[in-house]
C-alpha positions as CSV (number, residue, x, y, z in Angstrom):
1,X,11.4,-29.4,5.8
2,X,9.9,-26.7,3.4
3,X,6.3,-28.3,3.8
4,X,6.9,-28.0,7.6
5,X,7.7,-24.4,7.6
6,X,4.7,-23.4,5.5
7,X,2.6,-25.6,7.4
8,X,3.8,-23.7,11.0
9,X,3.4,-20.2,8.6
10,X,-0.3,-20.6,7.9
11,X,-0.9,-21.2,11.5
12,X,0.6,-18.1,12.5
13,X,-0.5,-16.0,10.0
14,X,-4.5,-17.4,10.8
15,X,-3.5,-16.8,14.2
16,X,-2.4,-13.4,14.1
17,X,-5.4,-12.7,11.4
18,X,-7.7,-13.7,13.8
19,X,-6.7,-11.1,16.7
20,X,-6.8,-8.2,14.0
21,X,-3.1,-7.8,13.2
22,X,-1.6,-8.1,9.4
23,X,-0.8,-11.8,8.7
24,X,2.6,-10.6,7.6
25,X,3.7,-9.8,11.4
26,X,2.6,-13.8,12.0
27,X,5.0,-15.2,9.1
28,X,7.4,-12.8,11.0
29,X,6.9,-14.5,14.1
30,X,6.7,-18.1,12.6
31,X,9.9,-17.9,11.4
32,X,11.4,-16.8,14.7
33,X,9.9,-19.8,16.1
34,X,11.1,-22.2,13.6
35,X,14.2,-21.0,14.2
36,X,14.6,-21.4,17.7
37,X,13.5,-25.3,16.9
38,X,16.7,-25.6,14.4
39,X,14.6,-24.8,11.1
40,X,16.5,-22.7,8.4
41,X,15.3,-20.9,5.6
42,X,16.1,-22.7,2.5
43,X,17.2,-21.8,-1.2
44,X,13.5,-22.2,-2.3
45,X,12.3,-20.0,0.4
46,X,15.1,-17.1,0.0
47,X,14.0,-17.4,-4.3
48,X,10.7,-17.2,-3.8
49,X,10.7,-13.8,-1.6
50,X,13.2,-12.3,-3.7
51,X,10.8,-13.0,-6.9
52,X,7.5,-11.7,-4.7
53,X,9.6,-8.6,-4.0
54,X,10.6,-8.1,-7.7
55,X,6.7,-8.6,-8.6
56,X,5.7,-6.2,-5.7
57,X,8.1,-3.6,-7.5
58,X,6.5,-4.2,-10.7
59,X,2.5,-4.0,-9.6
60,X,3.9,-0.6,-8.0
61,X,5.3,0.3,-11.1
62,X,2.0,-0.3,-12.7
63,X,0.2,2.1,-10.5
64,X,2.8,4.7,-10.6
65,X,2.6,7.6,-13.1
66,X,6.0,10.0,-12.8
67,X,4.1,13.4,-12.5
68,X,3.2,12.0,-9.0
69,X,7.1,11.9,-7.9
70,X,7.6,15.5,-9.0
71,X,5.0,16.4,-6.5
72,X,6.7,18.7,-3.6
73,X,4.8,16.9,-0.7
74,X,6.4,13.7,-2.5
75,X,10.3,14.4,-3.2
76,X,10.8,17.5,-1.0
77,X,9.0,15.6,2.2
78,X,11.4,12.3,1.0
79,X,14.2,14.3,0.4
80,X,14.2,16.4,3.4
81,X,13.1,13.6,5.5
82,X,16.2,11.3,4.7
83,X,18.6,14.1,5.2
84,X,17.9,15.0,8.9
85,X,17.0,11.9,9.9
86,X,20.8,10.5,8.2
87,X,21.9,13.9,10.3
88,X,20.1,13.1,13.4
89,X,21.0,8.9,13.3
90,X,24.9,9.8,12.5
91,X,25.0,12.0,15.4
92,X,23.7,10.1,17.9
93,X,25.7,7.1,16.8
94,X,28.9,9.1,16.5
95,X,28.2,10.7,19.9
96,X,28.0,7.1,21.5
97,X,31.3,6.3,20.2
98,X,32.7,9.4,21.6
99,X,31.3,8.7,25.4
100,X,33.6,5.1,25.0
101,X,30.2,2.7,24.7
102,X,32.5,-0.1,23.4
103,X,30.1,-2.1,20.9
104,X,30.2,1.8,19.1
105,X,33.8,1.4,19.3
106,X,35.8,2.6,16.2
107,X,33.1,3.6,14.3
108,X,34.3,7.0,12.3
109,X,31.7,10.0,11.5
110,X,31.6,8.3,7.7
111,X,30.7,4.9,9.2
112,X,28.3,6.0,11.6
113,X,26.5,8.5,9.0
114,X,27.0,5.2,6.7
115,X,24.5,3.4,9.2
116,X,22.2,7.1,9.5
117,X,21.6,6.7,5.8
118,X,21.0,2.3,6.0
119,X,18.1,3.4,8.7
120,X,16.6,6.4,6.9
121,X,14.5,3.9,5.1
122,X,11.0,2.8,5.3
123,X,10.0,-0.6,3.7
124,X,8.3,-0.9,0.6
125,X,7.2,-4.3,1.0
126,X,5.5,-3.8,4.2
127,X,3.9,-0.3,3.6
128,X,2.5,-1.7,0.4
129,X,0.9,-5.2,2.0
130,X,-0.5,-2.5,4.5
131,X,-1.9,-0.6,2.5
132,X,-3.5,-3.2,0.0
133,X,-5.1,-5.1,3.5
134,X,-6.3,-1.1,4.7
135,X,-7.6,-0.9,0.9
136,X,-5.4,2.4,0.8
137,X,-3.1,1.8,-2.0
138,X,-4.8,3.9,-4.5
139,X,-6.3,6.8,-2.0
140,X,-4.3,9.8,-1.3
141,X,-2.8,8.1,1.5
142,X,-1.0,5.3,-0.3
143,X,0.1,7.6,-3.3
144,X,1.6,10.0,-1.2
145,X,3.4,6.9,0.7
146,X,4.7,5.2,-2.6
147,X,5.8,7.8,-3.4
148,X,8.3,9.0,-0.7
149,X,9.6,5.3,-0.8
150,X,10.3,5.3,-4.4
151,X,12.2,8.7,-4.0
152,X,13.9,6.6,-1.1
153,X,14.4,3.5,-3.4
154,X,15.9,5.7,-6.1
155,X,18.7,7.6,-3.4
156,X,19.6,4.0,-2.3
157,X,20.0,2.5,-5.6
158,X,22.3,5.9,-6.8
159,X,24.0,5.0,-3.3
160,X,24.9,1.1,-4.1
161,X,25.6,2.0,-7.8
162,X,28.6,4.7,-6.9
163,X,29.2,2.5,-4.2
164,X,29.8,-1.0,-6.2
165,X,33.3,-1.8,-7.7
166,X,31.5,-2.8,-10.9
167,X,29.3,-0.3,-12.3
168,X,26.7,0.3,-14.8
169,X,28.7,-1.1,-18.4
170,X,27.9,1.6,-21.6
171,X,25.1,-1.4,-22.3
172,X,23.1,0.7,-19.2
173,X,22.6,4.0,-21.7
174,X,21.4,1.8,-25.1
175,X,18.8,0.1,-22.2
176,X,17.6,3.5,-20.8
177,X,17.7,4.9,-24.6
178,X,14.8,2.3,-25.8
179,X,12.7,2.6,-23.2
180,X,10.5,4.6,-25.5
181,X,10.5,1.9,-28.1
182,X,9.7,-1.0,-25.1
183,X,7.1,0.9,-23.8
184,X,5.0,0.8,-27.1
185,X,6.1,-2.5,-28.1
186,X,5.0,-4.0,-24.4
187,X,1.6,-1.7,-24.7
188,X,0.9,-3.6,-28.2
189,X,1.5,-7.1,-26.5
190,X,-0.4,-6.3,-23.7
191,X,-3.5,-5.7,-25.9
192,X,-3.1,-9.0,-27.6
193,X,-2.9,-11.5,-24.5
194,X,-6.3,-11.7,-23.5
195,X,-7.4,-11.8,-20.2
196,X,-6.2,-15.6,-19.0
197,X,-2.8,-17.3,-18.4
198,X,-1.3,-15.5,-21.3
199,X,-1.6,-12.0,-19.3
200,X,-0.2,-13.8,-16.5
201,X,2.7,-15.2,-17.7
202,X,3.7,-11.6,-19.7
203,X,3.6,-9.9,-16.3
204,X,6.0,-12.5,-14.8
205,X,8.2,-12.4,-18.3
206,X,8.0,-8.5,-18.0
207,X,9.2,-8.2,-14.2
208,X,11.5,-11.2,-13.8
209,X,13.0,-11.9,-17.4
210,X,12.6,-8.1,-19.3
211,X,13.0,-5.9,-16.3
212,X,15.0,-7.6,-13.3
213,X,17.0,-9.7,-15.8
214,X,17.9,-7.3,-18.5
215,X,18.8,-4.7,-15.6
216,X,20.8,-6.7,-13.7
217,X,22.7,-7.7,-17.3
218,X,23.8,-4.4,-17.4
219,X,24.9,-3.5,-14.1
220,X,21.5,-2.1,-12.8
221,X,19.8,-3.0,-9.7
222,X,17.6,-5.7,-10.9
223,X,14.6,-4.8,-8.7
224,X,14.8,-0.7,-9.9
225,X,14.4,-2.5,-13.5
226,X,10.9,-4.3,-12.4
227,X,9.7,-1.3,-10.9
228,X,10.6,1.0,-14.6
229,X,8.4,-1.8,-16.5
230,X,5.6,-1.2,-14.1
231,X,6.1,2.1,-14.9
232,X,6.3,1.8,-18.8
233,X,2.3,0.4,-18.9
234,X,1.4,2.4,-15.7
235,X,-0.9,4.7,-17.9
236,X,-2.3,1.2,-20.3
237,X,-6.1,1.1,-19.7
238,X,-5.0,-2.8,-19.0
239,X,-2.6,-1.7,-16.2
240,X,-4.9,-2.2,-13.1
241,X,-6.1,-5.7,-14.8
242,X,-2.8,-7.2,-15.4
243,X,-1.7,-6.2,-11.6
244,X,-5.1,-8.1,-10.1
245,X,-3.7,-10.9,-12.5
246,X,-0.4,-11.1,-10.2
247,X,-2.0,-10.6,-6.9
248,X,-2.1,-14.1,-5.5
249,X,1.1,-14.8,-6.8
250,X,3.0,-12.0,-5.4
251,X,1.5,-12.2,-2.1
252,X,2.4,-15.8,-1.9
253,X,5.7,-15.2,-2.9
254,X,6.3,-12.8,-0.6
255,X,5.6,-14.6,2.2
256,X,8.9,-16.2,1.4
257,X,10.3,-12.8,2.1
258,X,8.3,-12.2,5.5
259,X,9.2,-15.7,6.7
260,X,13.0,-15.5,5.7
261,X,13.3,-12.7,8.1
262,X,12.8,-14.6,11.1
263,X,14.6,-17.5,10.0
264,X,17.6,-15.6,9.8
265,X,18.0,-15.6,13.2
266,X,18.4,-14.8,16.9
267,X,20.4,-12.6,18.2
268,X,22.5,-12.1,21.6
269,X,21.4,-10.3,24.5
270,X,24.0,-7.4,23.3
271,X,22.4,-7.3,19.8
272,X,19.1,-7.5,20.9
273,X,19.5,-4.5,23.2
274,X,21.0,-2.4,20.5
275,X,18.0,-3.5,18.2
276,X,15.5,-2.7,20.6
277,X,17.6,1.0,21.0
278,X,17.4,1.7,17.7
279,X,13.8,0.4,17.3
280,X,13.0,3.3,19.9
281,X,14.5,5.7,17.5
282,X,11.8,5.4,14.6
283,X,8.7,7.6,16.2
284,X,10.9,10.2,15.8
285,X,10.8,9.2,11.8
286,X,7.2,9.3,12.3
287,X,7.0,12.4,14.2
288,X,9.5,14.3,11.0
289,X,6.9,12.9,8.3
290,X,3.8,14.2,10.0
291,X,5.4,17.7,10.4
292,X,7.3,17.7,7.2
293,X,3.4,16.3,5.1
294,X,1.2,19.4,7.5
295,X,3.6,22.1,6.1
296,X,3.0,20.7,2.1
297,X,-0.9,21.5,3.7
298,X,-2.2,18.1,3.9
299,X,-4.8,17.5,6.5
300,X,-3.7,15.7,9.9
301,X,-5.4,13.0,9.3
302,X,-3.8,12.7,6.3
303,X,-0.4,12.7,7.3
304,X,-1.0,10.9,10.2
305,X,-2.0,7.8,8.5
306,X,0.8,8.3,6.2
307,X,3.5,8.0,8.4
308,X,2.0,5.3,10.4
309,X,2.7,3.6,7.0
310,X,6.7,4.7,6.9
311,X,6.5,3.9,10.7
312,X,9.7,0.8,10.0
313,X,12.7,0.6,8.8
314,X,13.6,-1.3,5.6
315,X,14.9,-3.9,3.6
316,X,17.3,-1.5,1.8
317,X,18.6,-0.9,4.9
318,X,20.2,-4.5,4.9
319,X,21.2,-4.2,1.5
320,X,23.2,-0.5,2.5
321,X,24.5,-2.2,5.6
322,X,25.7,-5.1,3.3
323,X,27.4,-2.3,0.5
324,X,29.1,-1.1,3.8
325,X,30.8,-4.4,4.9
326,X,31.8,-5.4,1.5
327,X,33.4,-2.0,1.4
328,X,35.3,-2.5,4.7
329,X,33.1,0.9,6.1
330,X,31.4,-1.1,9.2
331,X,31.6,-4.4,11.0
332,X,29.5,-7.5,10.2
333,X,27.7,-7.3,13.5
334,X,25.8,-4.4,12.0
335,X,24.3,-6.3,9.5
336,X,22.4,-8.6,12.2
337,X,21.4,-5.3,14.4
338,X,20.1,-4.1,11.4
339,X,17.9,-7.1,10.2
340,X,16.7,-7.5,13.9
341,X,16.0,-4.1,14.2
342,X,13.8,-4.1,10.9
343,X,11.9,-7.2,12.2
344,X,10.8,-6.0,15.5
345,X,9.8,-2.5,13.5
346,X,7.7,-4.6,11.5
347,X,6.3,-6.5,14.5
348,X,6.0,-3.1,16.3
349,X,4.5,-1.2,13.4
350,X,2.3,-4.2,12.4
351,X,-0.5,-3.1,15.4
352,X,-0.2,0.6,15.0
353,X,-1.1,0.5,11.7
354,X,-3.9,-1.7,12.0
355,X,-5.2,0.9,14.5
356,X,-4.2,3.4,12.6
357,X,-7.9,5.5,12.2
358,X,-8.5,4.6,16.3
359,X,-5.3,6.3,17.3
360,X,-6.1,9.3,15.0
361,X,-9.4,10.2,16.5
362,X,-7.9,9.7,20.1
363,X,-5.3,12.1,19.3
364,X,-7.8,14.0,16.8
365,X,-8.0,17.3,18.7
366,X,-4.1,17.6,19.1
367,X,-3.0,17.0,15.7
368,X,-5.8,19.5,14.1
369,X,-3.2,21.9,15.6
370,X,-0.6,21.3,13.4
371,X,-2.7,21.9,10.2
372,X,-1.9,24.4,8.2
373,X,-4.6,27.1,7.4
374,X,-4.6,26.2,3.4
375,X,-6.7,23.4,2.9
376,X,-4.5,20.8,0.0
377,X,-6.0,20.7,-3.5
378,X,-6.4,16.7,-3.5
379,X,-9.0,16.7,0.2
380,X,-12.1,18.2,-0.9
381,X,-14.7,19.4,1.4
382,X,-18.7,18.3,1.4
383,X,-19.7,20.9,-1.5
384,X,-22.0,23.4,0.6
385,X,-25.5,24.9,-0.4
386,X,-27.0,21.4,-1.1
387,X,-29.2,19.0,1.0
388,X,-27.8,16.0,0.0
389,X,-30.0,13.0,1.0
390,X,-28.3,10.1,-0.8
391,X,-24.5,9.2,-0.4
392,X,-22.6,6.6,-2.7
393,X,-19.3,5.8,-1.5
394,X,-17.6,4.1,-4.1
395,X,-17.4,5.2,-8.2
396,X,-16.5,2.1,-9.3
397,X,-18.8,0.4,-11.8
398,X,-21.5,-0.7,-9.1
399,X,-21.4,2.5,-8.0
400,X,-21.3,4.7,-10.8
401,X,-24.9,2.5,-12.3
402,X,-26.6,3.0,-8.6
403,X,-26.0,7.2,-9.1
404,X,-27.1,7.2,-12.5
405,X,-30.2,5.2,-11.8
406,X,-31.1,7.1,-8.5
407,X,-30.6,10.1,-9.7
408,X,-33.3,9.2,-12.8
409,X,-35.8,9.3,-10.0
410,X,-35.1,11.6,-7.5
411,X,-32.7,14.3,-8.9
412,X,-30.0,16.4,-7.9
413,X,-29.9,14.8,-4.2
414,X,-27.5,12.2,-4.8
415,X,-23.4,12.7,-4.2
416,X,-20.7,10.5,-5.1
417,X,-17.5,9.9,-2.7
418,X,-14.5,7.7,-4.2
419,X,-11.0,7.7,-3.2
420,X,-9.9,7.8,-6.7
421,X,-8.6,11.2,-7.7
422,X,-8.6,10.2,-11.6
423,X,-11.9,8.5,-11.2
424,X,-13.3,11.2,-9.8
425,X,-12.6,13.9,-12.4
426,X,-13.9,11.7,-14.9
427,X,-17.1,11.4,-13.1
428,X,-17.3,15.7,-13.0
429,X,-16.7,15.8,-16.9
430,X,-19.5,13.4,-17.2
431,X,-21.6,16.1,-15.2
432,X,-21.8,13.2,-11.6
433,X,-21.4,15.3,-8.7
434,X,-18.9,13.3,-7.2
435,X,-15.9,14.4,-4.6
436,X,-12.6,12.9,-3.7
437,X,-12.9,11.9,0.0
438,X,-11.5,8.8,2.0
439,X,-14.3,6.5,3.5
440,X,-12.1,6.1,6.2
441,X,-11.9,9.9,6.9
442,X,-13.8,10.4,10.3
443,X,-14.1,14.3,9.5
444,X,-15.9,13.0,6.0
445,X,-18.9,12.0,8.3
446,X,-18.7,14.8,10.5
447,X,-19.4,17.0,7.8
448,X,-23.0,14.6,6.7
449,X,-24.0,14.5,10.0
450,X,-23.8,18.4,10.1
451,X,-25.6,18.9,6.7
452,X,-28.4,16.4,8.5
453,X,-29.9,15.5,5.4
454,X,-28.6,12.5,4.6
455,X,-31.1,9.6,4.6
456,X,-29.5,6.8,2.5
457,X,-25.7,6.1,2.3
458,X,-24.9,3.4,0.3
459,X,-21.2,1.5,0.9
460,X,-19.8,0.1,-2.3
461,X,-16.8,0.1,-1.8
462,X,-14.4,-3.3,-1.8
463,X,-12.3,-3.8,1.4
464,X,-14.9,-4.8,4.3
465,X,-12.7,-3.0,6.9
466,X,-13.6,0.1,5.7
467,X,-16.5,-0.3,5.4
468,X,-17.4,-1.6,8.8
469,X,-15.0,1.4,10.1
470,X,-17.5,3.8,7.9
471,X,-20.5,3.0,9.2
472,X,-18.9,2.6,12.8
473,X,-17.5,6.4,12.0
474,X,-20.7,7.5,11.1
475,X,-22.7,6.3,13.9
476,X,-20.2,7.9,16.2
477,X,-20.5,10.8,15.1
478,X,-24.4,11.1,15.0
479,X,-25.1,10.9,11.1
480,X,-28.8,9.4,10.5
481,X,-30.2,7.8,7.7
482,X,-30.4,4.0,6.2
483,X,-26.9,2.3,5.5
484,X,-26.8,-0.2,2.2
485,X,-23.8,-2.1,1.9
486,X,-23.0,-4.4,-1.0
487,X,-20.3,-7.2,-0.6
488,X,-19.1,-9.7,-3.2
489,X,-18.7,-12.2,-0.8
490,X,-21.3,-14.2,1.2
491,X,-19.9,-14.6,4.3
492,X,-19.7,-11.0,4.4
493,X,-23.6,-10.1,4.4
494,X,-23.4,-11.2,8.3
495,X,-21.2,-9.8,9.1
496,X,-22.2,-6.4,7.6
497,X,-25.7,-6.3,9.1
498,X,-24.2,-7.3,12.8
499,X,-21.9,-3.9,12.8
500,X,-24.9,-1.9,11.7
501,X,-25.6,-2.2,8.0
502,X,-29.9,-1.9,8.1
503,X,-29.3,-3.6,4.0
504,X,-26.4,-5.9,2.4
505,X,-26.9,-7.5,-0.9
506,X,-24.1,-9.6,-2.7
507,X,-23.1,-7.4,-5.9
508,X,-23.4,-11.0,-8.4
509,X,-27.3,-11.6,-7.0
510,X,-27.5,-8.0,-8.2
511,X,-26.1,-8.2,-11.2
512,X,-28.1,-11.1,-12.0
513,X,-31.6,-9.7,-11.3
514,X,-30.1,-6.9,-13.5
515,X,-29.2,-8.8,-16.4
516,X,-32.7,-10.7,-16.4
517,X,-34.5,-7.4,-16.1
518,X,-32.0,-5.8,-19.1
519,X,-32.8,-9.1,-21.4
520,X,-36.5,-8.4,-20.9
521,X,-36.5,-5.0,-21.7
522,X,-34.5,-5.8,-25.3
523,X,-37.4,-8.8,-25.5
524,X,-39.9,-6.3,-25.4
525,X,-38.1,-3.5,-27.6
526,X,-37.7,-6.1,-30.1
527,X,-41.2,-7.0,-30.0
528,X,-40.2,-10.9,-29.3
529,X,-42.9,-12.6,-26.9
530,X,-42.2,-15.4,-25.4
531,X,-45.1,-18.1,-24.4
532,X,-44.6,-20.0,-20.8
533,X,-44.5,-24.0,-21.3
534,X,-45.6,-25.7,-18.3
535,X,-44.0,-29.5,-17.7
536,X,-46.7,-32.1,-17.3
537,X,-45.4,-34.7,-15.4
């Protein structure tokens, strides 16, 4: 049947690609239907989401660096956030049971603050496929997001470990105690496996054997273990590589995860209602973060997006809700409200976040409000008192050889945008002019088209959506000038030029024309001359 089922998937998923919404909300949807036409989710499918999710925790891990956590927009905003809304969920769940609503029925304040604290969560799976689809995980946005959910992560796993009748054996302290030693013994391996299969299995050995395994040996949560490995090689120059290594691997593995969801089940007219109650509940989650991020300063824009991300509830919720049965603290019917209440959030929060940037600049003038008068460190502004005429957005190495090689010729004209906040310091000690901006950031653009200098912006960055949302942004908004776009895809040029780009070029054709012109130049430093042969047939 398993053939079947990922057959039906695909379809689905290409389906709901193809109308603009996340493929995960089509696996979602796939597996509902399979259901209703007697498919289950088998043993293969459960293992394989529960291994993508352990690898998702690790690539986190890898991009995670603990000074970001001690942030106070990141654990006071988490924190805060999970308190009221435990607060505010208990209440109105112990008020129901009060008025005599009988599915509420005997439901104590514990219980019903038991079931505040299961819905307090966001998911880190979906927030994270968002974000890597948005190209957002490694912008402010996705930092800030990450995050919150690892503070969340870390309250639930506390939670299930004074929770479980067995906990952590003295085994847990020697494990936490070598960390140290792990972390320069992994760094040394990872310097010695090359850049092929070897890197890739010493991920998968790292996450699922060292980390989940070794964790779960000594009565840790085995996922919490993946995401510290991660975390040991987060600052490795090899870090970002070895994650890209594990990228088609965890995202087919966690289609497993999406697809089990649906397969699960369907509920009763009773449970469904109830879902769809508490489904109605989570703007108010979203509302919380967006206040709770503008105080901390960040920009509304900022937050906005952000909580668009946390707009769901989560997988830990399930696995709270499933410490609380065990326990004897709730019923088992809360378990199913639960998981159908965090699949229609998914399906829900699928769209919104895929609109994300559109709903912003509807609601644009009205959020602005709610700023707070201290611009945040990490959103600069267009540095004033310059006429900038050239734009690069994207630092990366395409990038970062375009400003050096433009600014040969024309000077001190040229200013460099990535969404990179390391990246972009290193860039200032090498003397680039370069700022830490968000293509996506609609009052970026407002602030070129005011300087009305610009002539050339040139788009280097990966993720085609945001680029095609840039140059849409910046047409809006009035800015002039020549847009040059660079892809590494073919099928991409098209489709660049047909939603305004006036140049695209594929970065490999580039990079070969710059190679040929590189080997000439060392010909002719050399003083090697080479005689043309012409074939006579």
């Amino acid at each position: 049947m398993d053939p079947i089922i990922l057959s039906a998937t695909f379809m689905l998923g290409l389906l709901a690609h193809r109308i603009r919404l996340p493929a995960l909300a089509g696996f979602i949807i796939a597996g509902f239907i399979l259901h209703t036409m007697g498919f289950t989710a088998s043993e293969n499918i459960k293992t394989v989401g529960d291994l993508g999710v352990t690898l998702l925790l690790f690539t986190i891990g890898l991009k995670l660096k603990i000074k970001q956590l001690l942030r106070p927009e990141i654990w006071a905003t988490g924190t805060i956030h999970m308190v009221c809304t435990v607060l505010f969920f208990g209440a109105i769940i112990h008020g129901l049971t009060l008025v005599g609503f009988h599915y509420f029925a005997n439901l104590s304040l514990g219980s019903a603050l038991l079931l505040g604290f299961a819905l307090s969560f966001s998911s880190t799976v979906f927030a994270v496929k968002i974000m890597e689809e948005s190209g957002a995980a490694n912008v402010l946005i996705g930092k800030l997001a990450i995050g919150i959910l690892i503070i969340q992560d870390v309250l639930a796993v506390i939670f299930i470990t004074c929770s479980s009748d067995s906990p952590p054996t003295v085994w847990a302290l020697v494990v936490i105690a070598l960390l140290p030693v792990a972390r320069w013994c992994f760094s040394y391996i990872l310097d010695h496996t090359g850049h092929g299969e070897l890197q890739v299995l010493f991920g998968m050995a790292l996450a699922l054997a060292v980390g989940a395994g070794v964790f779960d040996l000594v009565g840790l949560k085995a996922d919490l273990g993946a995401l510290v490995m991660g975390m040991l090689l987060a600052t490795h120059p090899r870090a970002s590589e070895l994650s890209d290594s594990l990228l088609s691997i965890k995202d087919f593995m966690l289609i497993g995860f999406f697809l089990n969801i649906g397969l699960e089940g369907l509920p009763d007219i009773t449970t469904l209602v109830l879902a769809v109650l508490l489904v109605l509940f989570i703007p108010l989650k979203s509302a919380l973060f967006l206040f709770l991020f503008t105080r901390f300063d960040l920009s509304a824009r900022t937050s906005f997006i952000t909580s668009m991300t946390l707009t769901n509830y989560s997988e830990f919720g399930l696995i709270v809700g499933a410490v609380g049965v065990s326990s004897g603290w709730l019923e088992t019917k809360w378990l199913m409200i639960i998981a159908i209440a965090l699949s229609l959030s998914f399906i829900a929060a699928s769209p919104l976040n895929m609109f994300a940037e559109e709903l912003f600049e509807k609601c644009r003038n009205v959020l602005k409000r709610i700023e707070t008068d201290s611009p945040h460190p990490d959103e600069e502004r267009i540095p004033a008192g310059v006429a900038w005429q050239i734009i690069i957005v994207g630092m990366g190495r395409v990038g970062t050889q375009t400003y050096d090689i433009l600014r040969e010729f024309f000077g001190d004209i040229i200013l460099g945008v990535d969404a990179d906040q390391e990246k972009v310091l290193q860039h200032k000690e090498l003397g680039r002019d370069v700022i830490y901006v968000d293509a996506a950031d609609g009052d970026f653009w407002r602030g070129l088209a005011e300087l009305g200098s610009v002539q050339i912006n040139v788009l280097t960055i990966p993720s085609l959506e945001t680029k095609l949302y840039a140059m849409n942004m910046a047409k809006k908004v009035g800015l002039g000038g020549k847009f040059i776009a660079v892809t590494e895809y073919d099928d991409e040029l098209d489709v660049l030029r047909e939603h305004g780009a006036d140049f695209a070029f594929n970065t490999y054709d580039e990079v070969g024309i710059g190679l040929a012109s590189d080997i000439y130049g060392c010909l002719d430093a050399a003083g090697i001359v080479l005689h043309k042969i012409r074939h006579i047939e």
